[in-house]
Rosetta silent file (secondary structure, phi, psi, omega in degrees, C-alpha in Angstrom):
SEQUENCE: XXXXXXXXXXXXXXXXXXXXXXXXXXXXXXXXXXXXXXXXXXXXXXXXXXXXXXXXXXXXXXXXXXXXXXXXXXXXXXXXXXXXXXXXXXXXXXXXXXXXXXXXXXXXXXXXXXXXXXXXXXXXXXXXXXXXXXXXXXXXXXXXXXXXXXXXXXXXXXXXXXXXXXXXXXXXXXXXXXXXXXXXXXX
SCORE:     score description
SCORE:     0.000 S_00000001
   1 L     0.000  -49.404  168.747   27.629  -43.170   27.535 S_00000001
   2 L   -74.028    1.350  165.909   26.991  -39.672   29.706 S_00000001
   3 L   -73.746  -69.865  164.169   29.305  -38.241   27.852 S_00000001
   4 L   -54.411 -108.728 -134.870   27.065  -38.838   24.525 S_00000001
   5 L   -36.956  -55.171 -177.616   24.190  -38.164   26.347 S_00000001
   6 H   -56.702  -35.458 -162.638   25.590  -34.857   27.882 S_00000001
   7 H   -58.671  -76.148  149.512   27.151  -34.064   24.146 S_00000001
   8 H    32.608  -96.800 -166.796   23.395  -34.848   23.289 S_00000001
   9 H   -79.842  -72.212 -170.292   21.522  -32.375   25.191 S_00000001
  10 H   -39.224  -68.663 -138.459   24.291  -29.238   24.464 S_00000001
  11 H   -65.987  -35.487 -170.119   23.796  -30.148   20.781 S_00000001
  12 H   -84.074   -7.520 -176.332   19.924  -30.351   20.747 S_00000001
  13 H   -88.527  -35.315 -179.804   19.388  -26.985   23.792 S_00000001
  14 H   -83.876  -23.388  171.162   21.490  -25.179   20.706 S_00000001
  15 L   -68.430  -29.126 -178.649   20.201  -26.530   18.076 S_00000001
  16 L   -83.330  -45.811 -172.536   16.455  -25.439   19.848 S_00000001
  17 H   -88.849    4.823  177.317   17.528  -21.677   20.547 S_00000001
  18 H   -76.306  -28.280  152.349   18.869  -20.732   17.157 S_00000001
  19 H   -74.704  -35.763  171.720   15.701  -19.738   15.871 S_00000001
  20 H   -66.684  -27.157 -165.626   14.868  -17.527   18.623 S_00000001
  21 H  -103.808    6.192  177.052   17.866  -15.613   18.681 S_00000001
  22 H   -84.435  -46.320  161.142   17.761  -15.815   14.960 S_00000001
  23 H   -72.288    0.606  156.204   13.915  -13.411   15.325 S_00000001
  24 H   -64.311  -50.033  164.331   15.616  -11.481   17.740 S_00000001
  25 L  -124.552   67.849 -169.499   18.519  -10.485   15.621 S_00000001
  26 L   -81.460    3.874  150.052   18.407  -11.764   12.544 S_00000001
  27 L   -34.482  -43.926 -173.395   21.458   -9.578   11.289 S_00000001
  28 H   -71.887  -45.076 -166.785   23.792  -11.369   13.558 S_00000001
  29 H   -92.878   16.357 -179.244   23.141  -15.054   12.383 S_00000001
  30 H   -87.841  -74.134  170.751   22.941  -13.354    8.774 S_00000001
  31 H   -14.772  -53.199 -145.264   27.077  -11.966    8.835 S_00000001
  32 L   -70.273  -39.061 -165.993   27.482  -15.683    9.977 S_00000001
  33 L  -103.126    7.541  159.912   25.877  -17.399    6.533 S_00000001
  34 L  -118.575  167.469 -165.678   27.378  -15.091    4.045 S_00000001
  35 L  -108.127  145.158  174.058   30.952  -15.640    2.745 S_00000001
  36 L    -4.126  -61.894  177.044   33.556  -13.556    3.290 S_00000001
  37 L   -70.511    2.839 -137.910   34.567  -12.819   -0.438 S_00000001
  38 L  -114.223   53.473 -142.460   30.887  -11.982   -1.183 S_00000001
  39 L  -123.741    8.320  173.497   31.330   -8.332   -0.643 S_00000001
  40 L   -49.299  156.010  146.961   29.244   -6.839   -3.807 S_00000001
  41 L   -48.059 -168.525 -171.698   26.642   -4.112   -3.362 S_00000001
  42 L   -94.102   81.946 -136.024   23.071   -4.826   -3.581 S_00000001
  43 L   -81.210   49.457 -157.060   22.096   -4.513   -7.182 S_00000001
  44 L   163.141   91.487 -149.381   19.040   -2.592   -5.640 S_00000001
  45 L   -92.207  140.983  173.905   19.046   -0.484   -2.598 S_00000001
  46 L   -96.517  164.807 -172.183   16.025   -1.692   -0.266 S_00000001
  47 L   -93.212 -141.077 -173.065   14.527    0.815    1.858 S_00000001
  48 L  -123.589  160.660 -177.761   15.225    0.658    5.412 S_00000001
  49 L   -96.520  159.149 -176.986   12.218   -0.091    8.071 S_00000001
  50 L  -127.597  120.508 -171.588   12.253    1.828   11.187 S_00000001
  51 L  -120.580   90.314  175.943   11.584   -0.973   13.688 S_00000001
  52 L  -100.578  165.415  173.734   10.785    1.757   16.957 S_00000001
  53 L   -66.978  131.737  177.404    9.123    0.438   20.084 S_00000001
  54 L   -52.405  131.608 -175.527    6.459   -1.363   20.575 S_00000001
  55 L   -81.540  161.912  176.666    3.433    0.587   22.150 S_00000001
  56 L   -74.413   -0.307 -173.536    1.230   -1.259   24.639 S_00000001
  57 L  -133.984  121.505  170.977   -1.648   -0.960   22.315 S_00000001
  58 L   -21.215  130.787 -159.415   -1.505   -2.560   18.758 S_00000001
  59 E  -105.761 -177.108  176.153   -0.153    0.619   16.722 S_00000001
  60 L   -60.663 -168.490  137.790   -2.044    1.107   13.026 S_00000001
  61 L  -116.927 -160.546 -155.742   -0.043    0.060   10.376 S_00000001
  62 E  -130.650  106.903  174.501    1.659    2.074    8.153 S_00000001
  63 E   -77.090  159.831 -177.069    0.404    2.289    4.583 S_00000001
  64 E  -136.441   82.011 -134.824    2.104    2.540    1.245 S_00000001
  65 L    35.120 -120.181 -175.758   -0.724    3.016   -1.284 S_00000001
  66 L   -74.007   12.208  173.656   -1.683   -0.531   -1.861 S_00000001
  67 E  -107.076  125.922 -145.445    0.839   -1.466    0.246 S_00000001
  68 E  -156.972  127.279  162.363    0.891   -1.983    4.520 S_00000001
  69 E  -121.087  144.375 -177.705    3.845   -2.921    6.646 S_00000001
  70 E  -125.705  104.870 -178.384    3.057   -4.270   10.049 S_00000001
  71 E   -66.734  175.255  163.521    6.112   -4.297   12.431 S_00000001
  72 L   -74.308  137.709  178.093    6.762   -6.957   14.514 S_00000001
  73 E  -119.663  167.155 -138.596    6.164   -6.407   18.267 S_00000001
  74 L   -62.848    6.737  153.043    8.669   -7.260   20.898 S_00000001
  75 L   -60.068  -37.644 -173.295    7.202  -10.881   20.634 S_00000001
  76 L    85.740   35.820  178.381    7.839  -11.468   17.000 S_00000001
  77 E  -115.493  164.581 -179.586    3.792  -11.341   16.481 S_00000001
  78 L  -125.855   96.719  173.969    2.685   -8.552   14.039 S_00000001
  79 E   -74.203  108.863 -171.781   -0.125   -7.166   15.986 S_00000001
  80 E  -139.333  166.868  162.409   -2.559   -4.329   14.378 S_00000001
  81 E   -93.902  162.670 -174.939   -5.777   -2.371   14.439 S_00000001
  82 E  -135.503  167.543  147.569   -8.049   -3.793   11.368 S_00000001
  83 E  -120.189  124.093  174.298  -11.379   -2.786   10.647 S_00000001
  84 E   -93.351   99.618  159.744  -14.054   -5.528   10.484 S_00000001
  85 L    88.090   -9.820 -161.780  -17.199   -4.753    8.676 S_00000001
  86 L   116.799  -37.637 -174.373  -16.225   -1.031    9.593 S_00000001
  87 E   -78.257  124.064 -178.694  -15.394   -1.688   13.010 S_00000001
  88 E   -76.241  129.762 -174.441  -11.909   -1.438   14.464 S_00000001
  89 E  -129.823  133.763 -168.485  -10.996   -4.230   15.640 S_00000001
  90 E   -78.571  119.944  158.428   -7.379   -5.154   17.446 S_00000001
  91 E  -153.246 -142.711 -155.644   -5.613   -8.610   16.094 S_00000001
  92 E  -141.979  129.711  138.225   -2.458  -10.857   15.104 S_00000001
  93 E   -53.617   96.945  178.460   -1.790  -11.911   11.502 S_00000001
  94 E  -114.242  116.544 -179.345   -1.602  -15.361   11.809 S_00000001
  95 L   -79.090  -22.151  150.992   -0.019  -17.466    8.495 S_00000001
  96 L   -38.913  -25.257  176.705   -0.612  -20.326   10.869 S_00000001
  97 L  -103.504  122.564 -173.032   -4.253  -19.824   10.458 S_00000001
  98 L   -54.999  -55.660 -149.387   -6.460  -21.461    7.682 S_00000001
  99 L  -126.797  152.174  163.493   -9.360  -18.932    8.190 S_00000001
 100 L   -79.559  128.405 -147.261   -9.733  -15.639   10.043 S_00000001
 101 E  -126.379  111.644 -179.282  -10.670  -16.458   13.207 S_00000001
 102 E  -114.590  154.172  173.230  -13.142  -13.767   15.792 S_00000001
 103 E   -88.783  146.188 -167.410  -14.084  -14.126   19.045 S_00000001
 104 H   -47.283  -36.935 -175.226  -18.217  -13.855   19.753 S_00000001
 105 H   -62.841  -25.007 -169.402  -17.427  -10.303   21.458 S_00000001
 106 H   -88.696  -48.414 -175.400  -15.949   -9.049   18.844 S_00000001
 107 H   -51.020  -41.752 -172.484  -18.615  -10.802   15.579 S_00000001
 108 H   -57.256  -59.636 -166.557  -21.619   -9.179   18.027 S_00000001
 109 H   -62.845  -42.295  160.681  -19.754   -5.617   18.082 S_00000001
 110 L  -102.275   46.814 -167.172  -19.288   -6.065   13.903 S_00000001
 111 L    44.263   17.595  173.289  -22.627   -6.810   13.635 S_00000001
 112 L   -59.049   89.752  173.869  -22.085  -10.625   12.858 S_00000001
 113 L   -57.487  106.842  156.942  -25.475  -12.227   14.423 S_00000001
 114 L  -129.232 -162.957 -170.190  -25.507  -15.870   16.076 S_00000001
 115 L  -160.939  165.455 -173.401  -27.069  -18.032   17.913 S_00000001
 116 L   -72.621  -16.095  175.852  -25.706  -21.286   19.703 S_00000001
 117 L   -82.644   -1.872  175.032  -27.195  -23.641   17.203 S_00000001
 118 L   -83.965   -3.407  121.987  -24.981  -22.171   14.862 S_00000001
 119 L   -14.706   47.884 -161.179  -21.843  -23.337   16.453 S_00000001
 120 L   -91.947  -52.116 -139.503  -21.697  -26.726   14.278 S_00000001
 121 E  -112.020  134.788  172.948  -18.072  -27.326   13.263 S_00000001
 122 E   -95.925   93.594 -165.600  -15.469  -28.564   15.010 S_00000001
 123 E   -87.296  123.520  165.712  -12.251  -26.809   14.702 S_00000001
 124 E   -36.080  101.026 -171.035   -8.717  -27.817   15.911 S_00000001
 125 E  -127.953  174.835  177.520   -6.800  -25.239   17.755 S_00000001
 126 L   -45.253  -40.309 -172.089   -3.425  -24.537   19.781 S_00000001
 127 L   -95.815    3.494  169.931   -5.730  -25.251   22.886 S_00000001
 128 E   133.963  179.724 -178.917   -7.407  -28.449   21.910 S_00000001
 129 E  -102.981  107.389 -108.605  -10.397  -29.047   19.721 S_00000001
 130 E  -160.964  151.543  176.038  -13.543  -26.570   20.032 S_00000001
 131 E   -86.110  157.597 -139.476  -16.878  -25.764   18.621 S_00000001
 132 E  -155.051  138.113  157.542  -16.461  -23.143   16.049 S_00000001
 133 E  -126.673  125.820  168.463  -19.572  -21.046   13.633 S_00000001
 134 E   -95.723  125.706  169.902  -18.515  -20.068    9.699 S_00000001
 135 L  -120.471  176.478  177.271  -19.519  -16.761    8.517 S_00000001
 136 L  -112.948  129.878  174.737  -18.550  -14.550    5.664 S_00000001
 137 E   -83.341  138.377  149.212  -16.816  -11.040    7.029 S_00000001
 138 E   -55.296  -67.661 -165.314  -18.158   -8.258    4.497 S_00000001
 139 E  -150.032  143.668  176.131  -14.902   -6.603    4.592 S_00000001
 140 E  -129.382  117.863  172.926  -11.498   -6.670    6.394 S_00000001
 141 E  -112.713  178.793 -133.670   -9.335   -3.962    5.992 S_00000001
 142 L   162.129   57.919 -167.337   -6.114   -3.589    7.159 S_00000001
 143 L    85.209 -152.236  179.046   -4.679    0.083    6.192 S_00000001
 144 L  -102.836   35.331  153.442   -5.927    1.046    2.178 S_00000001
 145 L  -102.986  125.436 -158.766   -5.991   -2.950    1.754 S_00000001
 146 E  -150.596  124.065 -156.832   -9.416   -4.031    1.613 S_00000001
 147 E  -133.523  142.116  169.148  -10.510   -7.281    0.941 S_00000001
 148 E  -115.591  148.459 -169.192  -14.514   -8.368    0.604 S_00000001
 149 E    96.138   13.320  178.998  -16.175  -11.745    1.298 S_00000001
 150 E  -106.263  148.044  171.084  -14.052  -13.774    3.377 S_00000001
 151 L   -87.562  147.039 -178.322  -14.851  -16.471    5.345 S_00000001
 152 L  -162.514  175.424 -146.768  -13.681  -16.851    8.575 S_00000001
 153 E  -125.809  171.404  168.460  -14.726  -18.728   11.608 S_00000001
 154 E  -122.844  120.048 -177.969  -16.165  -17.650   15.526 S_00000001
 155 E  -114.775 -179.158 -169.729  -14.805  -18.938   18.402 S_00000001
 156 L   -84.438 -154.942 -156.512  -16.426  -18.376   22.283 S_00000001
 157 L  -118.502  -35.519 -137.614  -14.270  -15.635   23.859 S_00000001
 158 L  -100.481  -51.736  166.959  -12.760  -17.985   26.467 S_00000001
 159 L   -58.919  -25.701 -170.088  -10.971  -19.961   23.242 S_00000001
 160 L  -143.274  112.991  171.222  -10.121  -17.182   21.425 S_00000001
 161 L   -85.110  -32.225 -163.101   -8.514  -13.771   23.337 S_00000001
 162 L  -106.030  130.688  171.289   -7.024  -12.566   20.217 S_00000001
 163 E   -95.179  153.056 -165.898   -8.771  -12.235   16.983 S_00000001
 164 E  -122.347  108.928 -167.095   -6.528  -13.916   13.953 S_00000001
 165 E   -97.854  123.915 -167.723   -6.131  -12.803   10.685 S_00000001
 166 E  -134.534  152.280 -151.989   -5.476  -15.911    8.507 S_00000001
 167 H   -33.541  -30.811 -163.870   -4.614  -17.419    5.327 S_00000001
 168 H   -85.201   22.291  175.652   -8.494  -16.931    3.944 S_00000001
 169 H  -123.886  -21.669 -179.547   -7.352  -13.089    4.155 S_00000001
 170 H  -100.972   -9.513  161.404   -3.709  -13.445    3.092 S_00000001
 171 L   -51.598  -28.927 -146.481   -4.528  -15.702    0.057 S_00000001
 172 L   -96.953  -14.147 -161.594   -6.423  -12.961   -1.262 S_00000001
 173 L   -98.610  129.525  140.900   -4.026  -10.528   -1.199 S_00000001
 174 L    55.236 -115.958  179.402   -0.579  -10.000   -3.681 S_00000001
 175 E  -170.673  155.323  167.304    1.839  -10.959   -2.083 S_00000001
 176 E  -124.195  116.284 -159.369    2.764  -11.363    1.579 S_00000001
 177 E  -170.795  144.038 -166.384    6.619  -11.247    3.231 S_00000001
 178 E   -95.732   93.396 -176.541    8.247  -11.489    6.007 S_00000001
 179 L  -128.575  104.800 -150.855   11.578   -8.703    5.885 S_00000001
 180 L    61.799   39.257  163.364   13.452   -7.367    8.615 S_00000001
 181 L    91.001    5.173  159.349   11.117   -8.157   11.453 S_00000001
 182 E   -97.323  138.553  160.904    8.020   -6.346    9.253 S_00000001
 183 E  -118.236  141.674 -177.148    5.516   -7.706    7.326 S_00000001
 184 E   -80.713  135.374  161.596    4.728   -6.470    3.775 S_00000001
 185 E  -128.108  112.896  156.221    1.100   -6.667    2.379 S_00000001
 186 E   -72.211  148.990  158.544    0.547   -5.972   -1.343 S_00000001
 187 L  -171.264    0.000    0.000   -2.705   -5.966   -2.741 S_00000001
């Protein structure tokens, strides 16, 4: 029986790290899943990303006309300056997130006005369930991608350190993809 148990636990602590070391490298656990005999070119050469070191400060991203790649930073979060409204504002591209989600310091600073009775709705978060105000952002850009009109929600500053760029911004857009630890935005 501790034998199974022990068996157990190896199979499920390995079964639990394979995605992390799969965003770490995913080249290595790629070699693993293609077969041997498989040895065509690419019918399409892609180009190649230059995944350099992360800076301590969210770096821009790097447009391609109507197109913006956002590297990954040594987290696996893809961390940028945006401009809200005009304003630059530092966040995280979250696909996890229905709506783009600001903290009050930041909605005051892109001239987003509120007041505590507007704080109605209760939204669900990583930390627990929290009072929340919906607004419309004029504009979120993001590089020469520019999107007007989105709704997104305000959390108190204490709930939210990070502002979150979320699904009501990546809906709107293209296409969106995740490809060698970058992510592409079309629009």
């Amino acid at each position: 029986m501790l034998r199974k148990l022990l068996f157990l636990g190896v199979f499920a602590g390995t079964s639990a790290s394979i995605p992390i070391v799969y965003q770490s490298n995913p080249q290595m656990l790629d070699g693993l899943f293609k077969p041997a005999a498989d040895s065509r070119p690419a019918t399409e050469p892609q180009p190649a990303l230059n995944l350099a070191a992360v800076p301590d400060k969210p770096a821009a991203p790097l447009p391609l006309g109507r197109k913006v790649v956002v590297n990954a930073d040594a987290r696996g979060h893809f961390s940028s300056a945006f401009k809200v409204n005009g304003r630059q504002v530092d966040g995280m591209i979250d696909t996890g997130a229905t709506l783009v989600a600001i903290n009050t310091s930041t909605a005051r600073r892109v001239g987003i006005s509120l007041s505590p009775s507007d704080f109605i709705h209760e939204v669900n978060t990583a930390n627990g369930s929290i009072k929340a105000a919906v607004v419309t952002v004029d504009r979120l850009q993001i590089g020469k991608i520019s999107v007007d009109n989105i709704q997104a929600v305000v959390l108190d500053d204490r709930a939210l350190q990070t502002n979150l760029i979320g699904m009501s911004f990546l809906q709107r857009l293209q296409k969106y993809q995740v490809e060698n630890g970058a992510l592409l935005l079309v629009q």
